[in-house]
N, C-alpha and C positions, 0 to 999 in steps of 0.2 A: 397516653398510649392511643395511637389511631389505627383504628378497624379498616381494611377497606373488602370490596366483596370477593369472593373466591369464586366467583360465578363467571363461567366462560359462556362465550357467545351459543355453545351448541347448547346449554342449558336454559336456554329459555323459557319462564314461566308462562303458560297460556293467559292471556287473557282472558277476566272476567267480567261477568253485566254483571250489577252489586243488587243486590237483593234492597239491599237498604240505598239507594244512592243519595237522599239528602241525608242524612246523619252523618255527623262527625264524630270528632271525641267529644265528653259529655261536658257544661259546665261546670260540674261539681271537679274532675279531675283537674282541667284550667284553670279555677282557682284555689283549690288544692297545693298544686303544682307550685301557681305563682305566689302564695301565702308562703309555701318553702323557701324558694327562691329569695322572697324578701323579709324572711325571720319572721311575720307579721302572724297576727293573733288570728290564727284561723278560726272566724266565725261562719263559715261558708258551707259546708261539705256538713251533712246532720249526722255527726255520730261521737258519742260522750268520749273525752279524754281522761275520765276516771274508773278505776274496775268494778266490775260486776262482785257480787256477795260471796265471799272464801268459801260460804255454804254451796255454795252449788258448783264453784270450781271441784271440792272436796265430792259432793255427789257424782259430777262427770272422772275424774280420778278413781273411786271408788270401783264405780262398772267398769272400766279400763283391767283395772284388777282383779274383779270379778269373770273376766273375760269375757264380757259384751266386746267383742271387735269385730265379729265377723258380718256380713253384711245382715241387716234389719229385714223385715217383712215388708214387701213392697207399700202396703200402705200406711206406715209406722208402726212404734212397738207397742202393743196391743195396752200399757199400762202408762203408756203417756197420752194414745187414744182417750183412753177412758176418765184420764188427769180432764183433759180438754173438754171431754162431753161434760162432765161436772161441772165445771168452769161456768162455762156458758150456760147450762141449766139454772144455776144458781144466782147468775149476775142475769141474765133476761128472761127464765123461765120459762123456758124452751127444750126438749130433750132433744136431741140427735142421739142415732143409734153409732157407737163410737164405732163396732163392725163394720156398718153400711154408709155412713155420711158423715165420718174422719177423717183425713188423710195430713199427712206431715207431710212438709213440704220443705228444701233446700231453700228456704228464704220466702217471703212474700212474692218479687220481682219473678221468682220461678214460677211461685203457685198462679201468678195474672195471665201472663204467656200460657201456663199450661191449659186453662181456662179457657182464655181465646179459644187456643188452638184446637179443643176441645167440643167450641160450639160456633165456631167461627167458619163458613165456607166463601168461597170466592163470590164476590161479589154484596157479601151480609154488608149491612151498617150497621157501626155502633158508638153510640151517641158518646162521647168525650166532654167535661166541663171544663174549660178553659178557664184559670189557668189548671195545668194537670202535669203530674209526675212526671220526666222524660219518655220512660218504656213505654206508656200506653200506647202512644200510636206506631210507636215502631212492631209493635206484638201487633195489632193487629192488624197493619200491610203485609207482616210475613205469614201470617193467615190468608192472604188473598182479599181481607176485608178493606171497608171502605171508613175510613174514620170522618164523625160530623163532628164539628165541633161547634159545643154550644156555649157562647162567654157567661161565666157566671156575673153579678151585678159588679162596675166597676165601684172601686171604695169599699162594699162591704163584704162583698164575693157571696152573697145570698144565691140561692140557686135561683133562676127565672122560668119559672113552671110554663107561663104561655111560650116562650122559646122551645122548650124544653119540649111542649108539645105538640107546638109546628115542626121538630124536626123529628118524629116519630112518621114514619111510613110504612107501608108493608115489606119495604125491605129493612128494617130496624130488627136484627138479633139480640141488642143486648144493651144495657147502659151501664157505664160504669159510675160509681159513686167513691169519692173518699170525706170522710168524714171520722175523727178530726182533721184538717183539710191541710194539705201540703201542695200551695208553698203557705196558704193565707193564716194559716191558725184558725182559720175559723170554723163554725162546729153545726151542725146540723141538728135544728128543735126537733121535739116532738111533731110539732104542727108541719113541718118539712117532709118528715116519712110520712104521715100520714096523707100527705098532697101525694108523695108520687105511687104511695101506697094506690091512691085512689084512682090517679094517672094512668097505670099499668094496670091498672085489673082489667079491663076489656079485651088486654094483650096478649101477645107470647112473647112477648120482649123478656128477656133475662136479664138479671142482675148482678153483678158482680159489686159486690161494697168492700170496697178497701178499706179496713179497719187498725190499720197497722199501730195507733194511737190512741187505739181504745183506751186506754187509762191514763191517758194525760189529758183530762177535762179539767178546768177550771171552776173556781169559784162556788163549789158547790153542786155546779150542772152535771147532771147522769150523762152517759155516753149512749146517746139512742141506737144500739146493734140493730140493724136490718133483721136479728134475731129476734126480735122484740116484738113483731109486725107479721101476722100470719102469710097476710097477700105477698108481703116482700120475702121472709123467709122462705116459702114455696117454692119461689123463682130464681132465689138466690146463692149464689158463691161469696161466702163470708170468707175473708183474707184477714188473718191475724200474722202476729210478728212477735216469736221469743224475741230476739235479736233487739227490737225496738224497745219492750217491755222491762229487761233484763240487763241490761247495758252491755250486749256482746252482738253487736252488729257483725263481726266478723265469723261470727259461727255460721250465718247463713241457717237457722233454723224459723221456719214459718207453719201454719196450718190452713187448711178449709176445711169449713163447715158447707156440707149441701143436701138436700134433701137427695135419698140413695139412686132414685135417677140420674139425678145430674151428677152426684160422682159417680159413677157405673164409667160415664164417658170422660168423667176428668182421668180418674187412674189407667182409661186406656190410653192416655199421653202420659200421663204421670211414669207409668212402667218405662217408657222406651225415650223418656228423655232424662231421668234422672233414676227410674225404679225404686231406689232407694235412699235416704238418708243418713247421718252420722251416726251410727247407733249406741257409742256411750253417752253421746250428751244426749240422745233420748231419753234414757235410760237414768242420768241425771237427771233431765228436765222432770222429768214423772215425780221423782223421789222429791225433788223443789218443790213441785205443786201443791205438794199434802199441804204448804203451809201457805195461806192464801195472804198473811201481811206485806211481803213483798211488792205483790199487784194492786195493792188495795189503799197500799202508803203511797203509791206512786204519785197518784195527782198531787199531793201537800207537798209533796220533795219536788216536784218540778215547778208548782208553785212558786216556791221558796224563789228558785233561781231566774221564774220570771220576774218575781218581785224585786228581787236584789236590780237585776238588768235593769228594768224599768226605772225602779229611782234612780239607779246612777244618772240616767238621761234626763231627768227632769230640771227644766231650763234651760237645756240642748235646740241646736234648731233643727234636729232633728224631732217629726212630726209622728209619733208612735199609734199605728193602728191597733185597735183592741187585739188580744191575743187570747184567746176562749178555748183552744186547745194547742195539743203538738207540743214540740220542743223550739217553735220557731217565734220571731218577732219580725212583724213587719215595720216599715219605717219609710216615709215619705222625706223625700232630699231635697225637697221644690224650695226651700228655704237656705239649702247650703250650695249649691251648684246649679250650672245650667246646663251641665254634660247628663247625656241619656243615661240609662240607668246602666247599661253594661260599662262603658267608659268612665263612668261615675266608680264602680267597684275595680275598676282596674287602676285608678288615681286611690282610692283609700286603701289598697292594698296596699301600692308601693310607696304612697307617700307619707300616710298617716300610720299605716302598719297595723290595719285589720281588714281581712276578709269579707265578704259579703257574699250573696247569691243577688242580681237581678231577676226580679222577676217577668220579665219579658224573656226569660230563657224557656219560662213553662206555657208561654203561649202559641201557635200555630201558626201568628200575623207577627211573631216579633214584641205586640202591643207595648207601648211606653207609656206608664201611668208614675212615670218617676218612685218609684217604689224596689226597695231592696229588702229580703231576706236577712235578718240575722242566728243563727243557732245558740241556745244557750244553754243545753245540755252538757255543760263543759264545768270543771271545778272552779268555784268561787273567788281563787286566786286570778284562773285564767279569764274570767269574765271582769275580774277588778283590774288586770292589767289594759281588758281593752275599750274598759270605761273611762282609763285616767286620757285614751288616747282618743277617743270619740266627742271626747269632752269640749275639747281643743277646737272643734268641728264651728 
């Protein structure tokens, strides 16, 4: 069937100046898209193709029927709040008052934006580590702000503190931090926070730490929360992620933690771009949390599936970077091709029939460091189907 448009000449749309004018569609949706397109093992796009725990579908079902449907309390419901301040209290020994420095938030992605927007005025800078998630600097040009970007160490993506702190100025409002790190997997020590702990005390730079991976550390390593860290927690916007945590990326359920100043002015953006969230799977979520093995088995289960990924590749010429947290593996191709790394995942897409992400998609220069992205958050079966085909490689 072909569409064509019903739009007569006197209907003309005005033209617009684009708020965003370099941004496109994202790479995640292009190869998404093009992993459809050619049946291929989407390893690209980070989100599990296996369900979340019947228990907690059974809990968001339950308030459904309870008649939780009507809209929630702007800053979430007051017993998924309190789920949360426990949470954290308990894993980094920190209280937040779940009243004053809670809030639920429509996904992490919402909770960063609202943040900016929040303490972001025309003109701020804020410092970015490259490589970095796509939204950061689009959130904060539509703030009016000015994004630096600082390249974290090429190879091991360590953060570089003397960069780090030549690009702090008096016009620096804030830095963002993720850690466990997407795209690199890589994970932030101890001795890390307390450098930029140490970094920013002279400051009033703020912090936003993207925690979206908090419980997918490897190997044994704690997951160092910016909660953990008096000088960082003070200053900081802590972003977690049900969604990430839970395997229901599609729910869009996120939190911040901040000391009650700094949210006072997150929920006066929070109210008037979202006000409120889903409120049975709040209402679910809370009822989940009494039970803390969920979050706690996490790193051993995603373990498992790095490990499984990992051997398959062993005597691949594919060049496997450490993977210390996330759901992601990096992989160096300087041994299999001589195509950059975007054209590199659009030939393994279509020709070998598995996905990838370049990571010159999360940089600000393009950067090629011959390096791809793989997701292995996927069931066993799907990650052995796109081993038998990597193999080949």
């Amino acid at each position: 069937m072909t569409f064509t448009s019903t739009t007569s000449a006197t209907e003309r749309s005005p033209s617009l100046r684009s708020r965003l004018p370099q941004v496109g569609t994202t790479i995640f949706t292009v190869m998404s898209a093009l992993a459809a397109e050619c049946s291929a093992v989407n390893l690209g796009q980070g989100f599990p193709d296996f369900d979340c725990d019947s228990r907690l579908l059974d809990a968001v079902n339950d308030a459904m029927r309870a008649g939780h449907n009507q809209y929630a309390p702007m800053p979430g419901v007051p017993a998924l709040r309190r789920a949360v301040a426990a949470k954290m209290e308990a894993l980094h020994a920190r209280a937040y008052c779940p009243d004053s420095e809670i809030t639920i938030t429509a996904g992490a992605t919402q909770a960063i934006l609202t943040a900016i927007l929040a303490i972001v005025h025309p003109g701020d800078e804020v410092i970015v580590l490259d490589p970095c998630y796509d939204s950061y600097v689009p959130n904060i040009v539509l703030a009016g702000g000015i994004a630096v970007r600082v390249p974290l160490t090429p190879g091991t993506f360590r953060p570089d503190f003397d960069k780090i702190a030549a690009a702090l100025s008096p016009r620096t409002r804030a830095i963002l931090v993720n850690s466990p790190h997407n795209p690199s997997a890589s994970v932030w020590s101890a001795a890390d926070m307390l450098t930029l702990q140490e970094l920013l005390a002279p400051t009033d730079v703020l912090l936003i730490s993207d925690e979206v991976y908090e419980h997918m550390v490897f190997d044994g390593q704690p997951h160092h929360s910016a909660a953990r860290y008096p000088g960082l927690a003070a200053r900081a916007f802590i972003v977690s992620s049900f969604g990430k945590t839970f395997h229901v990326t599609g729910w869009k359920m996120g939190t911040v933690a901040a000391p009650a100043p700094l949210t006072a002015e997150f929920r006066k953006v929070h109210q008037f771009n979202v006000f409120s969230v889903n409120t049975p799977m709040q209402y679910g979520l809370a009822q989940y949390l009494a039970d803390p093995a969920p979050y706690l088995q996490l790193p051993a289960f995603y373990q498992a599936k790095r490990d499984l990924f990992r051997s398959g590749l062993e005597g691949s010429r594919l060049r496997l970077l450490p993977s210390s947290g996330t759901y992601f593996q990096c992989a160096d191709i300087s041994a299999v091709s001589d195509l950059n790394e975007a054209d590199f995942c659009q030939w393994l897409t279509r020709e070998v029939g598995v996905a990838a992400i370049p990571l010159s998609a999360f940089y600000g220069d393009g950067f090629d460091q011959r390096v791809v992205r793989f997701c292995f958050a996927k069931k066993d079966e799907t990650l052995l189907a796109a081993l038998a085909r990597l193999r080949k490689l």
